[in-house]
NUGU-221535 format. One line per field, with one value per residue (C-alpha): residue in three letters; y, z, x. Coordinates in steps of 0.001 Angstrom, whole numbers, padded with zeros to 6 digits. Each point is the difference from the previous one (the first is absolute). Layout:
! NUGU-221535
fike = ALA  ...
Y = Y  ...
Z = Z  ...
X = X  ...
This chain:
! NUGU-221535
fike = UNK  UNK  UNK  UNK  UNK  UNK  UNK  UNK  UNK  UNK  UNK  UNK  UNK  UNK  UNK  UNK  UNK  UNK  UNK  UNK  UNK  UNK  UNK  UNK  UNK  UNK  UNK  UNK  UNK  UNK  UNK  UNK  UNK  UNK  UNK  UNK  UNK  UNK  UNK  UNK  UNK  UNK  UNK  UNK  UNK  UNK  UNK  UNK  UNK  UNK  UNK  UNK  UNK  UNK  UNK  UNK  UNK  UNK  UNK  UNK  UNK  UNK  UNK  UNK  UNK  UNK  UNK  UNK  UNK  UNK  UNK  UNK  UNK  UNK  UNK  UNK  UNK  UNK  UNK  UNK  UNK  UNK  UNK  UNK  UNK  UNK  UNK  UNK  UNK  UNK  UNK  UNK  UNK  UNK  UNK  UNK  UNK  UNK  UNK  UNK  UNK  UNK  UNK  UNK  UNK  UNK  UNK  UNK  UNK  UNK  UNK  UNK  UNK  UNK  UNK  UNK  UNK  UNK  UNK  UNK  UNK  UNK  UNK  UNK  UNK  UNK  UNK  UNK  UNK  UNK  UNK  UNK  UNK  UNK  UNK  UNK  UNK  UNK  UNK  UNK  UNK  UNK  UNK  UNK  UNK  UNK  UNK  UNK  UNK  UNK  UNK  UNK  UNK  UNK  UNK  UNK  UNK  UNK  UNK  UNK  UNK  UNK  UNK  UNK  UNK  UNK  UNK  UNK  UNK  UNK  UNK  UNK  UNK  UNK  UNK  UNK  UNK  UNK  UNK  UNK  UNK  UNK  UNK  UNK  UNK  UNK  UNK  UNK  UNK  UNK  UNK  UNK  UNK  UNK  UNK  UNK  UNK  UNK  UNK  UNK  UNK  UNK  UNK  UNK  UNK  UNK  UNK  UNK  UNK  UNK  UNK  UNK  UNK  UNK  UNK  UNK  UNK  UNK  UNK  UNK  UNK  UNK  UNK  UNK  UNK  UNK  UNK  UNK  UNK  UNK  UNK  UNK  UNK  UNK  UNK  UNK  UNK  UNK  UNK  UNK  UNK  UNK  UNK  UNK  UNK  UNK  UNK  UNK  UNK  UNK  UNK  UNK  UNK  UNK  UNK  UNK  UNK  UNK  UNK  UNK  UNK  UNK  UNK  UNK  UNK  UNK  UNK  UNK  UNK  UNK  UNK  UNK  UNK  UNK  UNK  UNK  UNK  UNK  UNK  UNK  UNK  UNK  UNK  UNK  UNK  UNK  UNK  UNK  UNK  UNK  UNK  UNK  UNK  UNK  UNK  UNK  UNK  UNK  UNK  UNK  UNK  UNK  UNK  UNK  UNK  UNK  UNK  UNK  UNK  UNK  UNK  UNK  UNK  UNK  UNK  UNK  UNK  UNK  UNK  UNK  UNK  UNK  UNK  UNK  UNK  UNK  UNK  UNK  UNK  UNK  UNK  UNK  UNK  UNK  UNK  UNK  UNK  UNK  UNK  UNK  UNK
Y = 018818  -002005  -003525  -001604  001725  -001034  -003751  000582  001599  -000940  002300  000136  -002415  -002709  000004  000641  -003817  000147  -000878  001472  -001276  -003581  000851  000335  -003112  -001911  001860  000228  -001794  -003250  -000215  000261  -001864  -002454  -003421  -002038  001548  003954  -000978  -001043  004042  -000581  002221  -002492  -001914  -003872  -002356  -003398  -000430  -003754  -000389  002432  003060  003955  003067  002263  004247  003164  003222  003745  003248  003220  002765  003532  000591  -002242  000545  -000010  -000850  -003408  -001049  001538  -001780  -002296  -002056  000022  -002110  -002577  -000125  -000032  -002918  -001843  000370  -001293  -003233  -000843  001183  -003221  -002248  000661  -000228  003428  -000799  002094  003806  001569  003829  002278  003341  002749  003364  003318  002166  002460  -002366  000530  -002807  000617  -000813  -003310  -001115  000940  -002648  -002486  000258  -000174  -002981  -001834  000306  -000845  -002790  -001459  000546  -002298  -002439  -000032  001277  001883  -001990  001446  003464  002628  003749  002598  003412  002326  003541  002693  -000092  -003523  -001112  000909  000376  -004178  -003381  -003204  -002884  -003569  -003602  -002707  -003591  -002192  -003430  -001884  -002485  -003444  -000512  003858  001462  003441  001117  001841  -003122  -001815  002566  -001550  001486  001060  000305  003106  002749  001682  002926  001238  003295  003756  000425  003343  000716  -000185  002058  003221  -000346  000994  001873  002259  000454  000689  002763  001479  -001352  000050  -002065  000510  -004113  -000378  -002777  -002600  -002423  -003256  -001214  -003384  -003699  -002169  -003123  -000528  000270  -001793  -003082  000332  000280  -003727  -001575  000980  -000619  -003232  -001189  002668  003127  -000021  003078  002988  003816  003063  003247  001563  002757  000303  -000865  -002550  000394  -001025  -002657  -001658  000415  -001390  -003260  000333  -000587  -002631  -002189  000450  000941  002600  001603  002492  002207  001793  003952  000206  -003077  001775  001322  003784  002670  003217  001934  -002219  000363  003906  001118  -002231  001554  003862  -001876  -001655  -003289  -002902  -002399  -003024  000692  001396  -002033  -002023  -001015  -002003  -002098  -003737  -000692  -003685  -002288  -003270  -002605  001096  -002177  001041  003585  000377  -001703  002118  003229  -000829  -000666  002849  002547  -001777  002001  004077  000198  -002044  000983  001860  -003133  -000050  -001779  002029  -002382  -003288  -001665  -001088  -002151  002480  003127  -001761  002220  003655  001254  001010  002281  000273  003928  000925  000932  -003627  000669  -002360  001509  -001342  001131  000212  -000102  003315  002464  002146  001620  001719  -000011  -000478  -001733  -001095  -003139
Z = -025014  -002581  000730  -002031  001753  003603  -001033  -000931  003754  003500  001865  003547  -000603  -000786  003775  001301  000550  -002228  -003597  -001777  002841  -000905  -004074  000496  001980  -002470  -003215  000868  003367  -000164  -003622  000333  002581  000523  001501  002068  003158  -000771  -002381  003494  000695  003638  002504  000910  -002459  001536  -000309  000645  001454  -000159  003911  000147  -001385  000495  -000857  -001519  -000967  -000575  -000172  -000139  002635  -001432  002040  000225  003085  001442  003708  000576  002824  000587  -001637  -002269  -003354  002171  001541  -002944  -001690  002891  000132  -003846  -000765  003186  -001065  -003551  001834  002614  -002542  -002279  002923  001002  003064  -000387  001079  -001616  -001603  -001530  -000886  -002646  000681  -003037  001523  -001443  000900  002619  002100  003919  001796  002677  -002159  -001272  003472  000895  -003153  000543  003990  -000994  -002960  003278  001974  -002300  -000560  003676  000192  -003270  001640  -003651  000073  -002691  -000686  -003390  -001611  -002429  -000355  -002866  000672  -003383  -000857  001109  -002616  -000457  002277  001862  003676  000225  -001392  001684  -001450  002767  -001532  002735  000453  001559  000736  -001827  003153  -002200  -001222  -000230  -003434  -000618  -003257  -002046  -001947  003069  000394  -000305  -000096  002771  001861  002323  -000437  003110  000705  003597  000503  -001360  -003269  -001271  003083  -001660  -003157  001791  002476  -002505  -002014  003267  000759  -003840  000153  002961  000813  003670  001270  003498  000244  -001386  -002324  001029  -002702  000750  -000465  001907  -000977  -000936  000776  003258  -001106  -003046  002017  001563  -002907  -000952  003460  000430  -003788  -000603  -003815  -000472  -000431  -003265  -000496  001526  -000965  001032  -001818  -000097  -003106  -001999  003166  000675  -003928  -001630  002236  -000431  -003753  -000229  002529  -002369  -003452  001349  001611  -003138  002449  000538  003373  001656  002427  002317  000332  002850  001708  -000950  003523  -000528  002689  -000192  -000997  -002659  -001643  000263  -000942  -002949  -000731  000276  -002507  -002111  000830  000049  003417  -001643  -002117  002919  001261  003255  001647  002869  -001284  -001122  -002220  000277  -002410  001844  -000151  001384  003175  000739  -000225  003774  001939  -002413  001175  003287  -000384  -001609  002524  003052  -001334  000007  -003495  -000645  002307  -002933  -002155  -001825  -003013  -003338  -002327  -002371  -002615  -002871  -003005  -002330  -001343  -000086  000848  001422  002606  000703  002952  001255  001341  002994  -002875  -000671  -003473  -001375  -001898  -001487  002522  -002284  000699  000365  -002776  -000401  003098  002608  003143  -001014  002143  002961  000558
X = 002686  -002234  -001058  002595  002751  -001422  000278  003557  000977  -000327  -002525  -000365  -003939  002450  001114  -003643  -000455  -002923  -000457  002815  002200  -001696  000099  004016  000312  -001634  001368  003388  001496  -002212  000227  003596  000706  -003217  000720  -002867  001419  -000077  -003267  -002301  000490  -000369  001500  002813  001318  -000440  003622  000258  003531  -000239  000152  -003824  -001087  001010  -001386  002014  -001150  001719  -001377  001206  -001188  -000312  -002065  -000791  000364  002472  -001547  -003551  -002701  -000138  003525  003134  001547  001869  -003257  -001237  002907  -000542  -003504  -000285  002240  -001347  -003432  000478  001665  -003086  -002740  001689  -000308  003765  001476  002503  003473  002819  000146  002912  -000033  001099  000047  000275  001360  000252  002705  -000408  -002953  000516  001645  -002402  -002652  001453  000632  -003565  -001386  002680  -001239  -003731  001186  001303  -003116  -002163  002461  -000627  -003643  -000566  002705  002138  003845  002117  002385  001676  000503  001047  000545  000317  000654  -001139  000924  -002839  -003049  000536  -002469  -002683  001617  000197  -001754  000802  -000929  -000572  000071  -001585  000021  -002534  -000911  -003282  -001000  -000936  -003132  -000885  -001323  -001436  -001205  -002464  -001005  -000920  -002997  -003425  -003047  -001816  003671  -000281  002039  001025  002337  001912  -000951  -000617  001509  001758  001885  003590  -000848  -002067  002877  002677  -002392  -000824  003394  001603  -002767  -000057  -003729  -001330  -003289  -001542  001203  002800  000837  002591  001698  -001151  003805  000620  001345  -002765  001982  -002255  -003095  000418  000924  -003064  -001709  001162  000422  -004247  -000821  002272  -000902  -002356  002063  -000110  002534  001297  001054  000770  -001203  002475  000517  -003109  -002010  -002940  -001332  003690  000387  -003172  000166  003022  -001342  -002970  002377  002094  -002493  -002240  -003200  -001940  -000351  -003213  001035  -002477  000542  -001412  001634  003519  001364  001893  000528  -002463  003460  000811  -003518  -000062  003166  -000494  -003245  001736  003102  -002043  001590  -001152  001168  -000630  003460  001886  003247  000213  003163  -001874  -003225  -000564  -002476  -000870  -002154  -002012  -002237  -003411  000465  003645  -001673  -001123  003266  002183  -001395  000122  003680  000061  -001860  002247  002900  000346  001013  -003532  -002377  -001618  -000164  -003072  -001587  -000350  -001308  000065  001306  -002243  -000362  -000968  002009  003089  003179  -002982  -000165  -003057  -001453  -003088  -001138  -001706  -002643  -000511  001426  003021  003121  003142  002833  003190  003625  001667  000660  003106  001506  -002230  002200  003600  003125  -002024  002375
């Protein structure tokens, strides 16, 4: 397929999270559709209801497996939507659930997600509250999607964004990174480790208050990397807050397992999914309470900081190597490890 004929398709890159997913965004949905909510591109769009403000997101599951260590297609609906509320400064109240079935999937397997949807549910403290189903002919899907909208509550006063990041601000991340996306990859492929590799899969909602109850004013913004990993999702922090940001290689926490198989895949875990990790932006004195919050929790006792943002080379990302040498780290390309979430 020529160039000119890829522009005129959809390819599988275009759901990678990376920059075709962000080229079609901008070329065709926000172009279309573009109003000064959609336009802040945050991960909850942020309503004033005239009696305080909600957050409001949707988003859409589709993995290969449906089970794997560490979580199965229904946590990851919950978790997903609920971390795209508390990452926005939400409070997450409300879900509802579509679910997309192909003909022929066990019941025992839907009762197993919709089970797993429910815990998930109660340990994030958010209910279900609405629903819909569509059953398709076999071929017409790929075993099941579900798609989870969520509502949350902005407390007053609160305000995260990428254009409130100054430089200096500290850029600080929960834990190892690439758990989620060797997770799937291992299992899609049949891959073994001596450790084995556990999605990192968990609502955020927790820890993110933390984040702002210890950091007050100074949190700056929040994220979490999910597809296209750490490098996408500080690019895209990068572009939108119209700052550069250095990142420290060697300051970047991953697990042994992580690092190697990526070595023997010739991956890189920098662009690897997470389903379970904050990335937080803050002023340089909201730095050390914040990871302490952090660290006080399980999901953050690995909280470390990674780096800075900076004046110059508005909109890079730039990393620093153990070498001492400094190199632009770009959003992801194309499609290396495909329907991770």
């Amino acid at each position: 397929m020529s160039k000119t004929e890829q522009e005129q398709v959809i390819l599988l890159g275009h759901g990678s999270g990376g920059t075709l997913t962000n080229q079609l965004i901008r070329t065709v949905f926000q172009e279309a559709l573009h109003n000064p909510i959609l336009d802040e591109m945050l991960d909850a769009a942020l309503l004033d209801l005239g009696q305080g403000r909600v957050a409001f997101t949707t988003d859409s599951f589709v993995v290969d497996p449906i089970f794997f260590p560490g979580g199965d297609i229904g946590k990851l609906a919950v978790c997903g939507t609920v971390n795209d509320l508390a990452v926005s400064g939400a409070v997450p109240l409300y879900l509802s659930s579509a679910f997309i079935i192909e003909e022929g999937f066990p019941l025992a397997d839907l009762r197993r997600i919709v089970a797993s949807m429910q815990e998930a549910a109660s340990a994030a403290g958010v209910r279900v509250v609405t629903g819909d189903t569509k059953v398709v002919g076999r071929g017409s899907a790929d075993k099941i999607f579900i798609n989870t909208t969520g509502i949350g509550v902005v407390p007053p006063g609160r305000s995260l964004s990428p254009r409130r990041m100054q430089p200096e601000d500290i850029v600080l991340v929960s834990g190892t990174l690439g758990d989620h996306g060797l997770t799937i990859l291992a299992q899609r492929e049949g891959l073994s480790f001596n450790t084995p590799v556990i999605s990192d899969c968990t609502p955020l909602n927790r820890i993110a208050s933390a984040i702002m109850e210890a950091g007050g004013d100074g949190v700056r913004c929040m994220r979490d990397p999910t597809r296209g990993g750490l490098a996408t999702t500080l690019n895209e922090l990068a572009g939108q807050g119209e700052r550069g940001i250095l990142v420290q290689e060697t300051a970047i926490p991953l697990r042994r397992e992580v690092v190697g198989a990526c070595e023997m895949l010739g991956l890189d875990p920098l662009y690897l999914a997470n389903e379970g990790k904050a990335i937080a932006v803050v002023a340089p004195g909201a730095a050390e309470p914040v990871l302490a919050a952090m660290r006080s929790l399980p999901e953050g006792q690995g909280a470390v900081a990674i780096g800075r943002v900076t004046e110059s080379g508005r909109g890079l990302v730039l990393l620093e190597t153990e070498l001492g040498a400094t190199r632009i780290l770009n959003m992801l390309e194309g499609e290396p490890l495909p329907r991770i979430c």
